[in-house]
N, C-alpha and C positions, 0 to 999 in steps of 0.2 A: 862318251865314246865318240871318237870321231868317224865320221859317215865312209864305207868304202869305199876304195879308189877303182878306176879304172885298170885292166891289164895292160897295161901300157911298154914301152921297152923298160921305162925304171921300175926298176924294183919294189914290191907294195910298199914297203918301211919307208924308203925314201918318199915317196908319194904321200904318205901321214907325215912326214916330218915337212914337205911342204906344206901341206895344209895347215901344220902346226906355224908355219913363220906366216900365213895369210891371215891367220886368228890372231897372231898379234900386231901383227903392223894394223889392224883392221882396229884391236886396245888400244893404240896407241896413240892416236889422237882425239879420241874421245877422253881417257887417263889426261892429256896435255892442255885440252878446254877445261875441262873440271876441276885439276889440280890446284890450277894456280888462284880460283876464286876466295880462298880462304887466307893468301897470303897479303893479299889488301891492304888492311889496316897494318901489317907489319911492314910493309915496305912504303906506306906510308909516311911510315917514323922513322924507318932506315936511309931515307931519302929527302926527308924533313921536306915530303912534297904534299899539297893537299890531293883530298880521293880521289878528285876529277882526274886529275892527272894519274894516277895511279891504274884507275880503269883503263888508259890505255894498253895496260900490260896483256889484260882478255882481250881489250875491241883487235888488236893490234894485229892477234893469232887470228880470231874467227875471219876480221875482213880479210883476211889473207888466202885462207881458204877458201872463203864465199867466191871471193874474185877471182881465183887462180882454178878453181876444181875442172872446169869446164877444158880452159885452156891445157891441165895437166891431163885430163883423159885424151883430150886430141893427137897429143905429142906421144902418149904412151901407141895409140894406136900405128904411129908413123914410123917410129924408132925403135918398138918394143916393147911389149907390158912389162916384160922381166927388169930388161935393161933400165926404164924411167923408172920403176920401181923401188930397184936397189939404188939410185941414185938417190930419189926420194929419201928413203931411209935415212941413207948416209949424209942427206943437208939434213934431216930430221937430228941427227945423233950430234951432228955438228952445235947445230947452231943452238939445243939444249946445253952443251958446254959451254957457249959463250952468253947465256942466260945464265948459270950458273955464277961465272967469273965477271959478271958486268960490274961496275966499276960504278954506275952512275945509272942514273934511270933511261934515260933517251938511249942509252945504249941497250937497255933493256927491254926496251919496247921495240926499237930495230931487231935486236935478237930474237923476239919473240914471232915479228915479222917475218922471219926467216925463218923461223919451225913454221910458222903458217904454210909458207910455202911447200916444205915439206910434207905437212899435213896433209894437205890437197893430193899432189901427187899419190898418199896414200888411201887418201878415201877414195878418188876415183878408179886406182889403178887394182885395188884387192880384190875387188868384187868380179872385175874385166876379167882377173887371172883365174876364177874360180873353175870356169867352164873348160879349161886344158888341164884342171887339177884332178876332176871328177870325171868319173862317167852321168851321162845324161841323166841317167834315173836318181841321183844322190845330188842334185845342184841344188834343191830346197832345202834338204838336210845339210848340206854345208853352208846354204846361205844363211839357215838359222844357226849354226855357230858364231856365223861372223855377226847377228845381231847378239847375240847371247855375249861374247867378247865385248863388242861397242858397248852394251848395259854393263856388264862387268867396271870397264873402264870408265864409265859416267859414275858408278857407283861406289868405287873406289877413290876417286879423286876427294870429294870434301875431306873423307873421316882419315886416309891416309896422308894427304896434306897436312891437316891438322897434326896430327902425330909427329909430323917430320919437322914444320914448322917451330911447334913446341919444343921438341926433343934436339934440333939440330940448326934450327933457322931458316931465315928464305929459302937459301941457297940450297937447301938438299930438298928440295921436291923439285929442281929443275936436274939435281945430278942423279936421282930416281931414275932419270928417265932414259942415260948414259946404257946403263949395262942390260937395261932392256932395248933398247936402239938395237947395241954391238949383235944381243942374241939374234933380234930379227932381221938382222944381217947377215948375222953367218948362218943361219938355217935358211934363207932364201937362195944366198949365194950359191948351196950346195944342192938344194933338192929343188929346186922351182925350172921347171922342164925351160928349157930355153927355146929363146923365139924364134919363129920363121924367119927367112933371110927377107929384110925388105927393101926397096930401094925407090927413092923420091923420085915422082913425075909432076908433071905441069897439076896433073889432078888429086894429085898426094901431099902437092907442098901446104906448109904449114901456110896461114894465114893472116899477118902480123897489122892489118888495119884492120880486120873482124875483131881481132883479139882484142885488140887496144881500144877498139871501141866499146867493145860485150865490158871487159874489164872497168872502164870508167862510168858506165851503166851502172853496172853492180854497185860498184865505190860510191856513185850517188845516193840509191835507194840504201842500201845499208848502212851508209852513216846515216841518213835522214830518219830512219827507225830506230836505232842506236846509242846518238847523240843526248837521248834522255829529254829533248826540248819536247813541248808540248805541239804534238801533229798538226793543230793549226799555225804554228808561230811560221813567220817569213822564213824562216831557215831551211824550218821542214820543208816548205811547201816550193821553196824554191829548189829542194834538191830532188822533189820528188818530180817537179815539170824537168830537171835535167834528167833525171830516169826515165823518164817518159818520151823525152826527143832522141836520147840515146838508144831507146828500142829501137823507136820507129827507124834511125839513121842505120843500125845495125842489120836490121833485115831487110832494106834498100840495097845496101853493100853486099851480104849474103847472096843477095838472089843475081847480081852481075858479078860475081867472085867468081872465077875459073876453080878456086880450091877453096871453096865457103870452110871457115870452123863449123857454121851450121848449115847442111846440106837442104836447103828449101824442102825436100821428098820426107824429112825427118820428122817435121813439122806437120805433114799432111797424111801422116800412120796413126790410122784413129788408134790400135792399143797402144803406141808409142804418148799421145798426150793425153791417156784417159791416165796412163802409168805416172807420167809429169805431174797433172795437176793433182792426182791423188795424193801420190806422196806431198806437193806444197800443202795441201789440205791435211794431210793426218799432222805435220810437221805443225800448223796450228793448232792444233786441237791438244796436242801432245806437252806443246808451250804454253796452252792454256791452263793444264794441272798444274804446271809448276808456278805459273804466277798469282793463279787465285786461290790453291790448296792452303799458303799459307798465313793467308791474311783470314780466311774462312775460318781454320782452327785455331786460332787465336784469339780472333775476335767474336765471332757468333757462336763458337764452340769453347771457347774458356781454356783452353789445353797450354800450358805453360814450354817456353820452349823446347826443354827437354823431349814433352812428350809429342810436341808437334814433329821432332827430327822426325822420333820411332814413329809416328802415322805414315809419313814421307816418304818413309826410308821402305816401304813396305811397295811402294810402284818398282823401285828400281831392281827389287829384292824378283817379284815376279816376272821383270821381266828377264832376270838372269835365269830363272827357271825356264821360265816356257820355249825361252830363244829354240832348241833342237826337238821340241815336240811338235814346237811349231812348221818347223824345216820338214820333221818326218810326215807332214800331213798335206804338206805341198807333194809333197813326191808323189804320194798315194791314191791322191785325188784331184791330182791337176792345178796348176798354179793361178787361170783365169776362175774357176770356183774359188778357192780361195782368198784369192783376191775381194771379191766379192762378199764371200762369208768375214772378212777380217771386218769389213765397212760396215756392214750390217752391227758385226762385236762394237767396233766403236759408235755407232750408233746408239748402241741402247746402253752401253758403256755413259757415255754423257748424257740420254736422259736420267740415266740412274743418278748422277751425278747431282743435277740438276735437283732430283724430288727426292731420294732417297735421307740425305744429311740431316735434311730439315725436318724430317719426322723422323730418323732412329738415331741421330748424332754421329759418332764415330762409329758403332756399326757398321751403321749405310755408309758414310764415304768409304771404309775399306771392302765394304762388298761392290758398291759399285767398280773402285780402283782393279778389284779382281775381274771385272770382267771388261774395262777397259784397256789394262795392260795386255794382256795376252791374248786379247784381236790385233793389239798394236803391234807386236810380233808376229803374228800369222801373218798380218797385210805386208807388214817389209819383207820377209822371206818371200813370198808369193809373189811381190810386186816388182824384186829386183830378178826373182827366176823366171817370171813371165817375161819381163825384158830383155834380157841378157842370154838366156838359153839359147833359142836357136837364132843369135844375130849372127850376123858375118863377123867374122876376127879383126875384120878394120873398122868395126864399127864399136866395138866392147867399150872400148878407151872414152869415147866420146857418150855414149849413151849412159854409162856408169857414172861420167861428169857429172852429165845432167840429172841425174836422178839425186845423186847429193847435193846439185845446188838447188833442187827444187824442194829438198827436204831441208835447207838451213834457210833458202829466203820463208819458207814457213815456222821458221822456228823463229825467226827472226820478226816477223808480221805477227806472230803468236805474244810473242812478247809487248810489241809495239800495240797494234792494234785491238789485240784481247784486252789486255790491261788497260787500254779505254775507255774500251766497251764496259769491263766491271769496275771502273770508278764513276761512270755516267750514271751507269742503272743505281749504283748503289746512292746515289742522289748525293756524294759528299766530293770536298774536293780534296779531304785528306782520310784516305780510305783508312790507312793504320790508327786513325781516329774516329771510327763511323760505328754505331751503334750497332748493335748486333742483327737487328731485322735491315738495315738498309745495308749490311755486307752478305746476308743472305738471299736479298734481291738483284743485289749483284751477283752472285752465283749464278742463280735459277737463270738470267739471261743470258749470262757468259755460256753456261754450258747446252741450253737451249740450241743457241746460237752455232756451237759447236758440233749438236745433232743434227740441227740443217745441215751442217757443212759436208759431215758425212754424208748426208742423205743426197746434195750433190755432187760428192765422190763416185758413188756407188749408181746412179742413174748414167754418170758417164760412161761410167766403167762397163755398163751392160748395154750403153747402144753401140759405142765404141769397138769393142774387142770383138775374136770374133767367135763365133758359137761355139765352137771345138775347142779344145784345150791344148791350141796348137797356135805356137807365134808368129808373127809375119816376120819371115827373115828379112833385113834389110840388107838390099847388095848396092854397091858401087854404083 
């Protein structure tokens, strides 16, 4: 059931029907990352290209998004959450038709480049739009819709790809995504309250050497984690010292910017980076399940493909449940508690994870997965309604940016640097080949490891914020 609206001048109906176009654009680039990972090996062969190349079909979307989210929240707050929006969408719908109809692979990875973009637009601008959608007291409960959606859509991508693939070919898991575009376009178009009148000043202009530099930032660190080369090799290492001089140059430029993308004051609101680095941290931890869950039940736990999906399939499962119980427990109890309580869940979520497996088998991992998933939902509803609730309206665009890139460079690190960490500990260098007790040492540290991380999540988060269950508005 979706969360009540505010009385507003529209109508209630129309008011659920917007929230209903914000729950899917919020699908739909989650559905558009996950989809397309199973069509791989087919467009491999349809392409008569090797996999390397082929991967660039995912890197191609996510870098796209990583790099553009920030800069998409910016513009949404300048121009219009509504207006970048639906524009969004509409490069979204577009440029899934010309992934559809590509012709050749490079054209498909451009293409794919171009939903990136769109993506972005969407993940920063859904969450911005929430707070003119809702009344104050229902912004948790809508915002665990929109995680409950995001899981939907992550969780839907393999098994419905697969089916489309199978049944239809590459080509229709990109035209899947056509008549789901078109709806969440025309239910925005119609019920999404339209924006303030606003108009550009010396202090509102967009920012187009911050951007290009934050942008080539990102595009360094994220290929260098991405790329698949080994973290120490010259590649990495060189694109992580450009990641590294591109901060530092980027907040040099900020801080003498008449119109910074990042306003220096933004950076200095203790809830505003207890909320940042949390989310990067859960965004690890989170990408930790997914890369050491399935080498664990394979190899230290015996579980033949098959039944490793069905273990797997059981995170994404809970967190499509929990997403609106979670929402409803923000509302009721304040979003910086919860916030808090989420950290503590994954806390003890990844020590479970850690000691449980290894003494009950697949029991313990699914009991632990139960009490990791659905802290991991409480913390994102909580963490994006502690943000976002009481900001200023020119600031939604740009904070909702950052909160999703601070959740994919963790997902991203999660991938990258988790996955070293548990081929280190597990003493081998080819983990899909490690004896069962040296992939269960690599657990026990990875997700150890993972508990820490919580554990400084959650020390931030309580010197940081501030005692009350009330947000620091940030004004102009």
């Amino acid at each position: 059931m979706l969360p009540s609206l505010h009385n507003g001048p529209a109508p209630r109906a129309l008011g659920r029907l917007a929230l209903a176009a914000l729950a899917l654009t919020m699908a739909l680039p989650s559905l558009g990352a996950s989809i397309a990972n199973v069509a791989l090996p087919t467009l491999a062969q349809a392409f008569d290209a090797p996999f390397q190349g082929t991967q660039w079909v995912v890197l191609a979307y996510l870098l796209a998004m990583t790099i553009l989210i920030v800069g998409a929240g910016r513009v949404g707050d300048l121009l219009g959450h509504r207006k970048v929006l639906l524009f969004s969408l509409s490069l979204f719908t577009v440029a899934s038709t010309f992934c559809a109809l590509a012709p050749t692979l490079p054209i498909l990875i451009t293409a794919r480049g171009l939903q990136g973009v769109g993506g972005a637009g969407l993940l920063a601008l859904t969450p911005a739009l929430i707070r003119g959608t809702v009344s104050r007291e229902r912004v948790g409960a809508a915002m665990g819709l929109l995680g409950t959606l995001s899981a939907v859509g992550t969780a839907m991508g393999p098994s419905l790809g697969g089916l489309l693939v199978g049944g239809f070919g590459w080509r229709a898991i990109f035209l899947v995504l056509i008549p789901l575009g078109l709806l969440a376009l025309g239910l925005g178009a119609h019920a999404l309250p339209a924006d303030e009148k606003r108009t550009l000043s010396e202090k509102t202009a967009l920012d187009p050497l911050g951007t290009t530099i934050l942008a080539a930032t990102l595009a360094a660190y994220a290929l260098a984690l991405t790329l698949g080369t080994d973290l120490l090799s010259r590649e990495t290492l060189t694109l992580i010292t450009i990641a590294v001089l591109g901060g530092g140059l980027f907040l040099m430029v900020e801080k003498r910017s008449t119109a910074p993308l990042l306003p220096p004051e933004v950076l200095r609101d203790g809830p505003v980076v207890a909320s940042l680095i949390g989310a990067g941290l859960v965004g690890t931890v989170i990408m930790t399940t997914m890369v050491v869950g399935p080498f664990y039940l394979t190899r230290a736990l015996g579980l033949s493909e098959e039944h490793m999906g069905l273990v797997l399939s059981v995170g994404p499962l809970l967190s499509v449940c929990s997403g609106l119980p979670a929402g409803r427990l923000v509302d009721r109890l304040g979003a910086p508690t919860m916030v808090n309580a989420g950290l503590v869940g994954m806390a003890i979520g990844s020590l479970a994870l850690a000691l449980a497996p290894p003494l009950l088998g697949v029991p313990g991992y699914l009991a632990a997965l139960a009490l990791l998933t659905p802290s991991y939902q409480l913390f994102q509803a909580a963490n994006t309604a502690a943000t976002l609730t009481d900001v200023a309206p020119d600031r939604r665009g740009l904070l909702s940016g950052l909160l999703g890139l601070a959740r994919n460079l963790g997902l991203i690190s999660g991938a990258s640097v988790m996955g070293a960490l548990f081929a280190i500990a597990s003493g081998s260098e080819d983990v899909a080949q490690a004896a069962p007790e040296a992939v269960t040492a690599g657990l026990r540290a990875s997700f150890l490891t993972a508990a820490a991380l919580m554990g400084v999540g959650l020390i931030l988060s309580i010197t940081l914020r501030p005692r009350t269950d009330k947000t620091i508005v940030l004004e102009q």
